[in-house]
PAZAPA-4460 file (N, C-alpha, C; in steps of 0.05 Angstrom, whole numbers, plus 32768, in hexadecimal, padded with zeros to 4 digits):
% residues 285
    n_x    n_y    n_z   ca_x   ca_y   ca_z    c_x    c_y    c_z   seq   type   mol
   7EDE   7F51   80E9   7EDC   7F51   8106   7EED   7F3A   8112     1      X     A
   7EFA   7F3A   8131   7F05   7F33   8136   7EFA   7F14   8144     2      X     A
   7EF7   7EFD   813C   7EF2   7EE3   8145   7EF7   7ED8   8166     3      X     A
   7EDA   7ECE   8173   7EDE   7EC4   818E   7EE3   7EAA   818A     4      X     A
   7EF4   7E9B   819B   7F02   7E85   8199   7EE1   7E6E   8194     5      X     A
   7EEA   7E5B   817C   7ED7   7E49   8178   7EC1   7E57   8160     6      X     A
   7EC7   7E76   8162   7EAC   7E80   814D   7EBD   7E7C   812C     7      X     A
   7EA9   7E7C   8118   7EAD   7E75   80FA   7E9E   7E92   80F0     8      X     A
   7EA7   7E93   80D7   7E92   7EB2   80C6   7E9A   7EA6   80A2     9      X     A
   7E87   7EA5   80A2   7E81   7EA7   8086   7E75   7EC1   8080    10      X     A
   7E74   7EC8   8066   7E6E   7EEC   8065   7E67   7EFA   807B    11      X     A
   7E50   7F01   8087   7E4C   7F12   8095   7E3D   7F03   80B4    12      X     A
   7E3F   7EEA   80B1   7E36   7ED8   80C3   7E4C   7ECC   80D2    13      X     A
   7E46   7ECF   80EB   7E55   7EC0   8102   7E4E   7EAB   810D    14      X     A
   7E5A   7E90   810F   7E4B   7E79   8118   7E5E   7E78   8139    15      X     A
   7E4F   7E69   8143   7E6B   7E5C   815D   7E5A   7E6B   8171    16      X     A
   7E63   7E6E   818B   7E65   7E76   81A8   7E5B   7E92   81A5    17      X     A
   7E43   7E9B   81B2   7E35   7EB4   81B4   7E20   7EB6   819C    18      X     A
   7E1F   7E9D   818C   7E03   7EA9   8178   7DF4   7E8E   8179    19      X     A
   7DE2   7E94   816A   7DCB   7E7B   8165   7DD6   7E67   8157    20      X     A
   7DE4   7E63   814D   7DFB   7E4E   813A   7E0D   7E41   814A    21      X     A
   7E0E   7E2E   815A   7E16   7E16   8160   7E2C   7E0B   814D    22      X     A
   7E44   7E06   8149   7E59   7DFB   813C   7E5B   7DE0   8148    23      X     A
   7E56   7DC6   813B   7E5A   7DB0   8148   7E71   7DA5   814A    24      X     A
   7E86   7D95   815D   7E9F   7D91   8158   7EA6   7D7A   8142    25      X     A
   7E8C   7D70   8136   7E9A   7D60   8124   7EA8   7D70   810A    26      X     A
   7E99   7D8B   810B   7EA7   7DA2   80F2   7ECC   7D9A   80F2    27      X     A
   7ED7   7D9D   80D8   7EF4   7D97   80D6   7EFD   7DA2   80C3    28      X     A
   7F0D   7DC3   80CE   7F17   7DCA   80B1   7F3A   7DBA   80A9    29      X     A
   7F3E   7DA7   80B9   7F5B   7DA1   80B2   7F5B   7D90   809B    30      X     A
   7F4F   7D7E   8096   7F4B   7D65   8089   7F52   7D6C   8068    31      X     A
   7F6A   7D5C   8060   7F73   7D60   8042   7F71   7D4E   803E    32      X     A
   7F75   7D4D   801A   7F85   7D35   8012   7F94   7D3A   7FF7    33      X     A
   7FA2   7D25   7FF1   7FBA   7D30   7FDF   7FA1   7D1D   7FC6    34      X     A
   7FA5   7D34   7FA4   7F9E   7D24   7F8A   7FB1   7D27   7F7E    35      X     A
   7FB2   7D0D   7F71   7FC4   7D05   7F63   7FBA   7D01   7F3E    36      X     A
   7FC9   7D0B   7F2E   7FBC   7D0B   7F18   7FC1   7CF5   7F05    37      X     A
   7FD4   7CE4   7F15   7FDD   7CCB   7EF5   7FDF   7CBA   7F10    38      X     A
   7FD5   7C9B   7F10   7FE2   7C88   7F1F   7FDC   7C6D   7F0C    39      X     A
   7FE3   7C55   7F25   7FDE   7C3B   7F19   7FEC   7C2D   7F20    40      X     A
   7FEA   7C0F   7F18   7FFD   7BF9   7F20   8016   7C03   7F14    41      X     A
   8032   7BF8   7F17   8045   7BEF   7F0D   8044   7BD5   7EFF    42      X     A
   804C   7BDC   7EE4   8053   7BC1   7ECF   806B   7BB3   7EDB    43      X     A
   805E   7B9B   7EDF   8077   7B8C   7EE6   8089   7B95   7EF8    44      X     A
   8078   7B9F   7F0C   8088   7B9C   7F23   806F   7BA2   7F3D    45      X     A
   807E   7BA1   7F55   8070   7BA2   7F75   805F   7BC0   7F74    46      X     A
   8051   7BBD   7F79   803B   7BD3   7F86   8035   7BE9   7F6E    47      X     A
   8035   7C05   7F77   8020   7C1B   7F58   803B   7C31   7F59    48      X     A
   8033   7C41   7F4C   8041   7C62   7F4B   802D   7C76   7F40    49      X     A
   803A   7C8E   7F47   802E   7CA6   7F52   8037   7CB9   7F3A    50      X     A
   8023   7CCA   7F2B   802A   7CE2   7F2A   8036   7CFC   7F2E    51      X     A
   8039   7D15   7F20   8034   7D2C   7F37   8019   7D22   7F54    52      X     A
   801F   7D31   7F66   800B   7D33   7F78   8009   7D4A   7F82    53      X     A
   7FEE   7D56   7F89   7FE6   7D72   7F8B   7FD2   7D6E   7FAD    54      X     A
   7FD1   7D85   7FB6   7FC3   7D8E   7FCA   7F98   7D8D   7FBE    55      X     A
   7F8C   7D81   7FCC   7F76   7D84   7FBE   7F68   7D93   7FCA    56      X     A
   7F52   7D9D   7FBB   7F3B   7DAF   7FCF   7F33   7DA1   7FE3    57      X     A
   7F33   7DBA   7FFA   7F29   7DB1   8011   7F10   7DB6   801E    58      X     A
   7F01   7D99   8021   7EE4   7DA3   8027   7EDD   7DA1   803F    59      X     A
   7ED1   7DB3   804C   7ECC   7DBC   806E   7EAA   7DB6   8070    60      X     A
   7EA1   7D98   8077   7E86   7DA2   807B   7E7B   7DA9   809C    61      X     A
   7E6F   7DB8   809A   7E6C   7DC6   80B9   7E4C   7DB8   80C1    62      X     A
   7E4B   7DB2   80DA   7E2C   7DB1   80E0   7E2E   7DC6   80F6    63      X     A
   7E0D   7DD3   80F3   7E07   7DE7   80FF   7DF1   7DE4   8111    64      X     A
   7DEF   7DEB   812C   7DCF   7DE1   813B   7DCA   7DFC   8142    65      X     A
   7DB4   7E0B   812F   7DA4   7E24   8131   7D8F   7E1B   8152    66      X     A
   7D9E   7E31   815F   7D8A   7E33   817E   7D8E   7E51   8188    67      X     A
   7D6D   7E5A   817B   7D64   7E71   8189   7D59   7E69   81A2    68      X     A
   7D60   7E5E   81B3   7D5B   7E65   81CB   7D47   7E60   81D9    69      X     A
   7D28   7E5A   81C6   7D12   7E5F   81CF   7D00   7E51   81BA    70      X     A
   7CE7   7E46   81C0   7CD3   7E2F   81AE   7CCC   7E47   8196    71      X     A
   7CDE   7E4C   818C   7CD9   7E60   8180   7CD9   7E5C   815C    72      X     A
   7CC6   7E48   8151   7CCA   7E41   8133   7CD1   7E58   811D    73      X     A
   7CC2   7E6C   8123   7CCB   7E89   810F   7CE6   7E99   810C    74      X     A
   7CF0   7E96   8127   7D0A   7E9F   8133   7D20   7E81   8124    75      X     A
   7D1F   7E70   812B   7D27   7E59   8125   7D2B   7E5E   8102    76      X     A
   7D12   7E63   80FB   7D18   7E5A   80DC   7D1E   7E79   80CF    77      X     A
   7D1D   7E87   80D4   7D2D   7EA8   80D2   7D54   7EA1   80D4    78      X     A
   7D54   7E95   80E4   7D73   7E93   80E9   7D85   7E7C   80D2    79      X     A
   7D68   7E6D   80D2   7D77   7E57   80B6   7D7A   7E6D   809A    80      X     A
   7D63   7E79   809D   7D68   7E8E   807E   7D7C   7E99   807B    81      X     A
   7D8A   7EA4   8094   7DA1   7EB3   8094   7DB9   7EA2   8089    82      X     A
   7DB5   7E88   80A1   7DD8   7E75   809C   7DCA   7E6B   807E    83      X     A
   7DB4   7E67   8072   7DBA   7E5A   8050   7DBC   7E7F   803E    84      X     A
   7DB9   7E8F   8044   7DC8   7EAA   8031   7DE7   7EB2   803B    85      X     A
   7DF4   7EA1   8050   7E0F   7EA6   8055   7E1D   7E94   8049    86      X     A
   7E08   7E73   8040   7E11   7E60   802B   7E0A   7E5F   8019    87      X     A
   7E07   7E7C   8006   7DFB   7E73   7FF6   7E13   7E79   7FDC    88      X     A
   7E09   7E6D   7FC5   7E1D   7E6E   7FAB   7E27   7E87   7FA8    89      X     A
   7E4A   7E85   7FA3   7E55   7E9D   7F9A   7E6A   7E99   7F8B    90      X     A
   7E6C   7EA8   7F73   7E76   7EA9   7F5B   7E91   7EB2   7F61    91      X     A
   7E9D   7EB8   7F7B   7EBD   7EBD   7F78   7EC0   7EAF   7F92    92      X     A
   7EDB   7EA5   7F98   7EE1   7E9E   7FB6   7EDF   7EAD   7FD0    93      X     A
   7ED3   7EA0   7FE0   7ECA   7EAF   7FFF   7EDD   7EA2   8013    94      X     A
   7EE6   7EB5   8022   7EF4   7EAB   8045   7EDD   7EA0   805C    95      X     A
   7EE8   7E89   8058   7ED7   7E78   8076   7EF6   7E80   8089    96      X     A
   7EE4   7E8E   809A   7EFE   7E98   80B5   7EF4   7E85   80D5    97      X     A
   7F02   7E85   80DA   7F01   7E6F   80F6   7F15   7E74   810A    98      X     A
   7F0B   7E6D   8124   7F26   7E7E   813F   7F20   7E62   814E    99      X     A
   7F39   7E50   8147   7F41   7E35   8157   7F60   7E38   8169   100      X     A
   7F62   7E33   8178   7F79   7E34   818D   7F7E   7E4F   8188   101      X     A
   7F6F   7E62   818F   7F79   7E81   8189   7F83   7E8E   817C   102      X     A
   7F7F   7E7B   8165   7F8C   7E88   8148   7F7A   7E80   8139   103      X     A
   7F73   7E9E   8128   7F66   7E9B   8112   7F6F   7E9C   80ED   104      X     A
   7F63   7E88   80EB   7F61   7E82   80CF   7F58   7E84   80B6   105      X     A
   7F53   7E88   80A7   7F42   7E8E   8087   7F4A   7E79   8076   106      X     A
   7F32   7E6B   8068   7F35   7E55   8054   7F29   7E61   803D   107      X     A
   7F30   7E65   801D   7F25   7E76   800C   7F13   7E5C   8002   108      X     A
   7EF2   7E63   7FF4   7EE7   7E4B   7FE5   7ECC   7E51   7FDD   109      X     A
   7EBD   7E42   7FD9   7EA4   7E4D   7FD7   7E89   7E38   7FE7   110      X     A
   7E76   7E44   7FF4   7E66   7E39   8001   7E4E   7E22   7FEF   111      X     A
   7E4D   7E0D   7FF4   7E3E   7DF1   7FE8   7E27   7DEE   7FEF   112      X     A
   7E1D   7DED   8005   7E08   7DE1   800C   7DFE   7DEC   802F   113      X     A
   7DE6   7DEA   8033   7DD3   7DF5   804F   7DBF   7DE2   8050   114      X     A
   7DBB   7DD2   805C   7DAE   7DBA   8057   7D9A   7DBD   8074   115      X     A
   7D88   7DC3   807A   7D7D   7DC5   8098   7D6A   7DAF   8096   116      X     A
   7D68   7D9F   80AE   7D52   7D90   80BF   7D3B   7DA4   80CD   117      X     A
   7D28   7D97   80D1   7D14   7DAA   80D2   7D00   7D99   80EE   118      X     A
   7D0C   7D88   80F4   7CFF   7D6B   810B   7D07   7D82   8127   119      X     A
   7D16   7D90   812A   7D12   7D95   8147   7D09   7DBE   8143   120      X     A
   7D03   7DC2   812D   7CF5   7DDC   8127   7CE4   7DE0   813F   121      X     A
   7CD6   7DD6   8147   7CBD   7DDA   815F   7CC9   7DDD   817E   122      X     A
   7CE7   7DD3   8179   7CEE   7DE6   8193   7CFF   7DF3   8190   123      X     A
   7D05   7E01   8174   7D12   7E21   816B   7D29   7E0C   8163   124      X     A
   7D33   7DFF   8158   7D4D   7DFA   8156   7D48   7DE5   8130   125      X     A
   7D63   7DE5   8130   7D5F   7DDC   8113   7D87   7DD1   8110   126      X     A
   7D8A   7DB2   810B   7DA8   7DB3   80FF   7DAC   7DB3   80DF   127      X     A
   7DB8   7DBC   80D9   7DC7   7DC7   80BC   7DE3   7DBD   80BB   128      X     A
   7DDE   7DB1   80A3   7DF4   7DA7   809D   7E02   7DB6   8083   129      X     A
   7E1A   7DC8   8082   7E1C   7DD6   8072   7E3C   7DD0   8061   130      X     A
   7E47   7DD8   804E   7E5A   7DD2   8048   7E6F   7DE8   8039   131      X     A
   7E89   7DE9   803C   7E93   7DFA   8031   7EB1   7DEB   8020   132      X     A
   7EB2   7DF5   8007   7ED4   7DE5   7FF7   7EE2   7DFC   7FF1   133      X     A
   7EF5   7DF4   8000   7F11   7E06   8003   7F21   7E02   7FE6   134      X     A
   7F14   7E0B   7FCA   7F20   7E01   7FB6   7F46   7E0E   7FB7   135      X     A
   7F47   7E1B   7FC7   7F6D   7E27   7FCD   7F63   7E10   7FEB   136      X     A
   7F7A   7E00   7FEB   7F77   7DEC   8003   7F8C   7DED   801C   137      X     A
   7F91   7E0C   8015   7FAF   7E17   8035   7F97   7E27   803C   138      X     A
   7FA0   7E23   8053   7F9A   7E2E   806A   7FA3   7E48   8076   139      X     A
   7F94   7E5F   806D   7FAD   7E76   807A   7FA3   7E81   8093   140      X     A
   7FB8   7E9B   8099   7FAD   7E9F   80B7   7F9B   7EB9   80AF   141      X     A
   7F83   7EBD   80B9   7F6E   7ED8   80B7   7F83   7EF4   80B2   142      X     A
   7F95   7EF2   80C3   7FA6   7F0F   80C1   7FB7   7F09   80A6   143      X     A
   7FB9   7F23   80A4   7FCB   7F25   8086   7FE2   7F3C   808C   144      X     A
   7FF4   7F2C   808B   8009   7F3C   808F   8017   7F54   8079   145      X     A
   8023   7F64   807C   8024   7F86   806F   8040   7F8C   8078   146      X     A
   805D   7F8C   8063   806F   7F9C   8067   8074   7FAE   8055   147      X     A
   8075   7FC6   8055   8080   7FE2   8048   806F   7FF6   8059   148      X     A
   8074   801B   8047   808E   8007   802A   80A6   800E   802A   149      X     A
   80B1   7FF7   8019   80D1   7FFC   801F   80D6   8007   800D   150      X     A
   80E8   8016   800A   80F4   8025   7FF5   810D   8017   7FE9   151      X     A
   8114   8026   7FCD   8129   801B   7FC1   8143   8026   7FD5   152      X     A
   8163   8017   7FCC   8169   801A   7FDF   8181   8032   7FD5   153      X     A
   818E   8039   7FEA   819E   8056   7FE7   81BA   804C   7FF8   154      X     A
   81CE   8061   7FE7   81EA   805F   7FEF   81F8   806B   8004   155      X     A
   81FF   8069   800F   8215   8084   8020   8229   807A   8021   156      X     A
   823F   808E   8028   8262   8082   802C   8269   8078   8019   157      X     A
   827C   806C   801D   8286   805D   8010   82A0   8067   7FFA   158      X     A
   82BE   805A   7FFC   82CC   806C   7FF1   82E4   805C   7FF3   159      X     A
   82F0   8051   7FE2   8313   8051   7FE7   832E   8062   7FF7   160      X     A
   833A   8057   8007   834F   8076   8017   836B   806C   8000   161      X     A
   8375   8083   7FF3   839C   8071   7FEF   83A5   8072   7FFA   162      X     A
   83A4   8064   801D   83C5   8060   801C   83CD   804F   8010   163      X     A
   83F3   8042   8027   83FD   803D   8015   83EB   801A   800D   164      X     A
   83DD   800F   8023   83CF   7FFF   8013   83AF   8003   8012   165      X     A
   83A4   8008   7FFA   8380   8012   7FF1   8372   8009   8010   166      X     A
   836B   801E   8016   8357   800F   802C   8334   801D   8024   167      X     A
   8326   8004   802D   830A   8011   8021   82F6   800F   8034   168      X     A
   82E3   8022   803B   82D2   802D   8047   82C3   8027   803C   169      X     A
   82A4   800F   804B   8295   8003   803E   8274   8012   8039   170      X     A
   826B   801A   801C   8253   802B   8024   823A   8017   8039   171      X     A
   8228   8029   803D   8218   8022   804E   81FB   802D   8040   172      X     A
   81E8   8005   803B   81CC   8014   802F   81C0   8016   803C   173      X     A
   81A9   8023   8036   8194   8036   804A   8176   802A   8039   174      X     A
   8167   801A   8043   814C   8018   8036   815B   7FF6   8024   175      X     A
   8147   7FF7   8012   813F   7FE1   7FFF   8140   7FB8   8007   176      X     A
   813C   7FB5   8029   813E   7F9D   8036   812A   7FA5   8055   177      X     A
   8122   7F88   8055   810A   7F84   8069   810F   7F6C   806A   178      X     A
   80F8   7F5C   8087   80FE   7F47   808C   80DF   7F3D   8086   179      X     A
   80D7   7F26   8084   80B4   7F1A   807A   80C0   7EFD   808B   180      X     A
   80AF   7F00   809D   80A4   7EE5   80AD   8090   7ED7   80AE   181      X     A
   808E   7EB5   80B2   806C   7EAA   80B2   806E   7E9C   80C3   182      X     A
   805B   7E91   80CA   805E   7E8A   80EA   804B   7E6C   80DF   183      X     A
   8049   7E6B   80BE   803F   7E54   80B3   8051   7E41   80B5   184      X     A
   8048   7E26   80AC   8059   7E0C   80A0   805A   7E0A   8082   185      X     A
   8048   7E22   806E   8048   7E19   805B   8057   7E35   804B   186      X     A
   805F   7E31   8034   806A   7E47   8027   8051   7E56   8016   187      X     A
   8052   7E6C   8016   8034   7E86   800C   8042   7E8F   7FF7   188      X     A
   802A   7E9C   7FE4   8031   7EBA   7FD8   8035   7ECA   7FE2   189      X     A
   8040   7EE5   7FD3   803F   7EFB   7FD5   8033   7F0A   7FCB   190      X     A
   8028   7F1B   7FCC   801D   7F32   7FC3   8026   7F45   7FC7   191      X     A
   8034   7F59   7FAC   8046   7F63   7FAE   803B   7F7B   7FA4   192      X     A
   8041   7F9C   7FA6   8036   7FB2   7FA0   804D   7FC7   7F9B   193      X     A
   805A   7FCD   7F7E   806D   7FE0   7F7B   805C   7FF0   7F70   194      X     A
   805F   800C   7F83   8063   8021   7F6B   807C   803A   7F63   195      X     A
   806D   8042   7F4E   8088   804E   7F46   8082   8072   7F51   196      X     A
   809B   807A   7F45   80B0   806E   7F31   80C9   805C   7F33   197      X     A
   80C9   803A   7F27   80DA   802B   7F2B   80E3   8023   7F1C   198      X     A
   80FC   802A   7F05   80FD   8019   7EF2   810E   8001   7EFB   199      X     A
   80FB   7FE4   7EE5   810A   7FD1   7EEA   8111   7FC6   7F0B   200      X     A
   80EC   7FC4   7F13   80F0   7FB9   7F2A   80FB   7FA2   7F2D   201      X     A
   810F   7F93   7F45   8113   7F7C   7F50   8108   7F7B   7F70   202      X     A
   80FD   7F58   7F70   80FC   7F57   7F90   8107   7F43   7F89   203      X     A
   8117   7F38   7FA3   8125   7F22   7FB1   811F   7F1B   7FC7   204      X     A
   811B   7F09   7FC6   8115   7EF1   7FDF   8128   7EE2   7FEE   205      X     A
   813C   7EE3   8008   8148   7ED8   8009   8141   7EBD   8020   206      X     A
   8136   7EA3   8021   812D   7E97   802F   813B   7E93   804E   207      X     A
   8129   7E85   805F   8147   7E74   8073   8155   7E6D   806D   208      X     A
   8158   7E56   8054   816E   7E54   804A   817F   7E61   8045   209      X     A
   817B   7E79   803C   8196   7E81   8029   818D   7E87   800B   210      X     A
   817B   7E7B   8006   8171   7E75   7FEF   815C   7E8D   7FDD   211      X     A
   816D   7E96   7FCA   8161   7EB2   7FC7   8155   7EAD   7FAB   212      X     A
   8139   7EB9   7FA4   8126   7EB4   7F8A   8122   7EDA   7F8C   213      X     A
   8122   7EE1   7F6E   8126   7F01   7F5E   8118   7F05   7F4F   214      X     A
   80FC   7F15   7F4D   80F5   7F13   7F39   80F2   7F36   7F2F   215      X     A
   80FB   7F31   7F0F   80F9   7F4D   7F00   80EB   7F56   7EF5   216      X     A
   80E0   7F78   7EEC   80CB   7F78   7ED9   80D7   7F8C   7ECE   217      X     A
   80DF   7F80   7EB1   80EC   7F95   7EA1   80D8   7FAE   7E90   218      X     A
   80CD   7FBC   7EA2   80BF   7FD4   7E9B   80C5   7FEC   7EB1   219      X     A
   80BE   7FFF   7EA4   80C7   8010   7EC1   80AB   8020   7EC8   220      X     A
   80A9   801E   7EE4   808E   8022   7EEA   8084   8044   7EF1   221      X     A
   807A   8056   7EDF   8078   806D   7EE4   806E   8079   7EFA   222      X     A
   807B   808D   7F11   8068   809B   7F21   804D   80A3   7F1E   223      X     A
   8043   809B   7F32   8023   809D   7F32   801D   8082   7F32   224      X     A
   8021   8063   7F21   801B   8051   7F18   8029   8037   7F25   225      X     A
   801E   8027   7F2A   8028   800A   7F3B   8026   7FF0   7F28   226      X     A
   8035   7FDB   7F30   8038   7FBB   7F25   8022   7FB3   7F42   227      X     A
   8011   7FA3   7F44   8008   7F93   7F4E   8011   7F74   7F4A   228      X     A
   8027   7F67   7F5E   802E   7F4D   7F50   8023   7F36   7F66   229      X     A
   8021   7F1C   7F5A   8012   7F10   7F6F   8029   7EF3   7F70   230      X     A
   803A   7EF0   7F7D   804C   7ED6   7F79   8041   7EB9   7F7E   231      X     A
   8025   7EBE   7F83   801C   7E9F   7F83   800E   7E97   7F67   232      X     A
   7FFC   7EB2   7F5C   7FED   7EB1   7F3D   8006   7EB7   7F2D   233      X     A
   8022   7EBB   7F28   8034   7EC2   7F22   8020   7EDD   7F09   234      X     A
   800F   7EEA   7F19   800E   7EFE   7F04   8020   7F20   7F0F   235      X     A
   8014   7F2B   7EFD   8020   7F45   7EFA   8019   7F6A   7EE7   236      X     A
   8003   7F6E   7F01   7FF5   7F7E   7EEB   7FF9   7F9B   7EEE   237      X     A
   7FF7   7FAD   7ED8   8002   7FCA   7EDD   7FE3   7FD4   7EE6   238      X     A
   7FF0   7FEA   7F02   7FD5   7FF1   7F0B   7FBB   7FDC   7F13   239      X     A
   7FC1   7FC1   7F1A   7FAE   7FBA   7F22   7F9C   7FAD   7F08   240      X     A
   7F9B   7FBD   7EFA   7F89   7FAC   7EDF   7F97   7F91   7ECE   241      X     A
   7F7C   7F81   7ED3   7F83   7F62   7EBD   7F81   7F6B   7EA8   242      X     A
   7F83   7F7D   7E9B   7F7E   7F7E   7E7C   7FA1   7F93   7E7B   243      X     A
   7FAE   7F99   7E8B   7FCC   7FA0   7E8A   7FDD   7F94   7E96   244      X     A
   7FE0   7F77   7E8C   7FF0   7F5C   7E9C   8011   7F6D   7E8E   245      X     A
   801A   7F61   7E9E   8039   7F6D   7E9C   8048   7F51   7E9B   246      X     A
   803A   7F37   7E99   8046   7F1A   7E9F   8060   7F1C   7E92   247      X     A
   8057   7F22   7E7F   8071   7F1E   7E6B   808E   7F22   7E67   248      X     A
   8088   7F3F   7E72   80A6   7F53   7E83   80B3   7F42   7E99   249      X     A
   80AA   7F2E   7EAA   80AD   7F27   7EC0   80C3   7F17   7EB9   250      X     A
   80DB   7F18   7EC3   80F5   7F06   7EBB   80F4   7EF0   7EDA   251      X     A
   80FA   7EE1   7EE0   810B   7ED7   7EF8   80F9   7EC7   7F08   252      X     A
   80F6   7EBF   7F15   80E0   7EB3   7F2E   80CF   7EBD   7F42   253      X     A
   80B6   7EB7   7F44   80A6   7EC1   7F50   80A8   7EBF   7F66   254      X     A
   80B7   7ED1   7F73   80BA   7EBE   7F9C   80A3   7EB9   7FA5   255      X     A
   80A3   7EA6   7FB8   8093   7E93   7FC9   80A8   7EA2   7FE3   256      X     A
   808A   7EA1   7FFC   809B   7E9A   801B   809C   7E81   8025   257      X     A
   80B5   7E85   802F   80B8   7E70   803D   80AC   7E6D   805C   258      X     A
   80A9   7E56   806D   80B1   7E55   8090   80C6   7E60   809C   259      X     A
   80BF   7E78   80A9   80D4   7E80   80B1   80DB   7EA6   80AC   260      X     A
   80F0   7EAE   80AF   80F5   7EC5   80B3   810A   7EC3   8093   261      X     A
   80FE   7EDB   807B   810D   7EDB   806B   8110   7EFC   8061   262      X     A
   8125   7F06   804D   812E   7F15   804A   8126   7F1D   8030   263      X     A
   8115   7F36   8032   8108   7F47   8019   8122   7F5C   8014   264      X     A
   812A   7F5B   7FF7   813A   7F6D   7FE8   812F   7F7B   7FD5   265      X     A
   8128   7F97   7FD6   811A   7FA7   7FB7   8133   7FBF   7FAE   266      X     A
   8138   7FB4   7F91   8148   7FC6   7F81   813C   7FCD   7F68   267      X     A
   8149   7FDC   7F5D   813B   7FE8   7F41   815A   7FE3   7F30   268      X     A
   8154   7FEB   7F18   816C   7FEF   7F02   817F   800D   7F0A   269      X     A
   8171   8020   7F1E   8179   8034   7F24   816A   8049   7F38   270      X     A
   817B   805A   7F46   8169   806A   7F67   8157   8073   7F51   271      X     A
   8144   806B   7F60   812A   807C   7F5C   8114   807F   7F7A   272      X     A
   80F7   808B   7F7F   80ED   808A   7F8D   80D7   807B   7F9A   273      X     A
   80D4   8064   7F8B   80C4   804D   7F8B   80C4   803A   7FA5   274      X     A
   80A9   802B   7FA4   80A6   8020   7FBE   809F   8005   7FC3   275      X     A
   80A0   7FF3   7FD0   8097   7FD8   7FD2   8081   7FD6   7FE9   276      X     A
   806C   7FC7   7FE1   8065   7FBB   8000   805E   7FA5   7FF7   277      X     A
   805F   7F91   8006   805B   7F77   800A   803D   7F6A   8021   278      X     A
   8033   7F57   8013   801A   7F57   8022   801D   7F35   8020   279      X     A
   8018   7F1F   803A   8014   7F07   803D   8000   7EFD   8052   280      X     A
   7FF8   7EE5   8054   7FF8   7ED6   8066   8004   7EBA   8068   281      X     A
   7FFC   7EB1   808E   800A   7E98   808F   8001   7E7F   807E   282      X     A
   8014   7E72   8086   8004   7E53   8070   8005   7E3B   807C   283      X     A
   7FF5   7E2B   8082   7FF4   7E0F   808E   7FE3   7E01   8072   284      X     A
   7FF3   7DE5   8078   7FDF   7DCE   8064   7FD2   7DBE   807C   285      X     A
***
């Protein structure tokens, strides 16, 4: 469902503006920080040095002021049951979604803690202090962006004339290029979806720069049957199943998006009738 400015949803619960769930403004999903895995002084010399350094999980604790409205203790503590089963433990990552300056967001992670006060219960209300860790610590946007599908690409024209000096008539392709934009600061995966029949898929990435990353899968993918590839897990599975990883086949680089407006290329080893679509979102740190 679609988020009112200021409202949050964890599974099937909506906090913010129009419900009993109060969002307090000290809540902050921006707040990072960078880990670093090796540091320390410098021997014999001025100040320390640094490792690799990585993006760390990002932890969002929210306080919540439950107000039904009314001296209403049963009502009151009915509504805490709800916000602690919308925090409660889950064994794969969940989207905490949020609509701040009219854009909405999704943080992937899993829910920590529902901590309720129970001192102002007697006039229906209760604060909760709850917590959520963004163990993926970007920020994407709720919408997920969808191009295809594009098809491989096809020839026309194209031909040499003799006179007396060769003149040549340039063909013209039809299909196998699109454009993928983000309206992020940070570079995303892709999630990528061929099916066949394609032998010897390629995609290409060509950035703002200029800067073009190809990656191949030397199998050829039968009609009826798809690669599921994911360029951030650099995996690659036939049909969708982990137990038919195709990693191996994978020659070249996993494209990443960039900021900005960049240029999707899909070819095969040869015309066939195969298809791409491409699936993202934006990315802020």
């Amino acid at each position: 469902m679609a988020l009112d400015e200021g409202q949050w949803q964890i599974r099937d619960l909506v906090l913010g503006p129009g419900t009993f769930y109060g969002v307090m403004d000290t809540t902050n999903p921006f707040n990072c920080q960078v880990r670093a895995d090796q540091g320390g002084d410098r021997a014999w010399a001025h100040g320390g040095w640094s490792g690799v350094e990585w993006q760390a999980e990002r932890v969002v604790p929210i306080t919540v002021l439950i107000d039904v409205g009314a001296e209403d203790v049963g009502a009151a503590i009915d509504a805490r049951h709800a916000l602690a089963a919308a925090f409660r433990a889950s064994h794969t990552d969940l989207p905490l979604t949020f609509k701040l300056g009219g854009r909405e967001y999704l943080l992937w992670g899993r829910p920590r803690m529902a901590e309720a006060g129970v001192d102002l219960l007697g006039l229906g209300r209760s604060y909760v202090r709850c917590a959520f860790v963004a163990l993926d610590p970007m920020i994407y946007s709720a919408q997920e962006h969808e191009v295809g599908p594009v098809g491989l690409p096809t020839w026309s024209g194209g031909l040499t004339v003799p006179f007396t000096v060769p003149f040549t008539v340039p063909a013209i392709q039809t299909g196998g290029i699109d454009e993928l934009s983000t309206a992020g600061t940070a570079e995303v995966g892709l999630r990528l979806r061929v099916d066949g029949p394609v032998p010897q898929p390629r995609i290409s990435i060509t950035d703002p720069d200029d800067v073009a990353s190809t990656l191949r899968v030397d199998i050829t993918v039968p009609s009826g049957q798809w690669l599921d590839i994911d360029t951030q897990a650099r995996t690659v599975l036939l049909n969708g199943d982990p137990a038919a990883s195709r990693r191996g086949q994978a020659v070249g680089d996993f494209p990443l998006l960039q900021p900005g407006v960049s240029t999707l290329r899909f070819a095969a080893a040869e015309e066939a009738a195969g298809t791409l679509r491409v699936r993202w979102r934006d990315g802020w740190w």
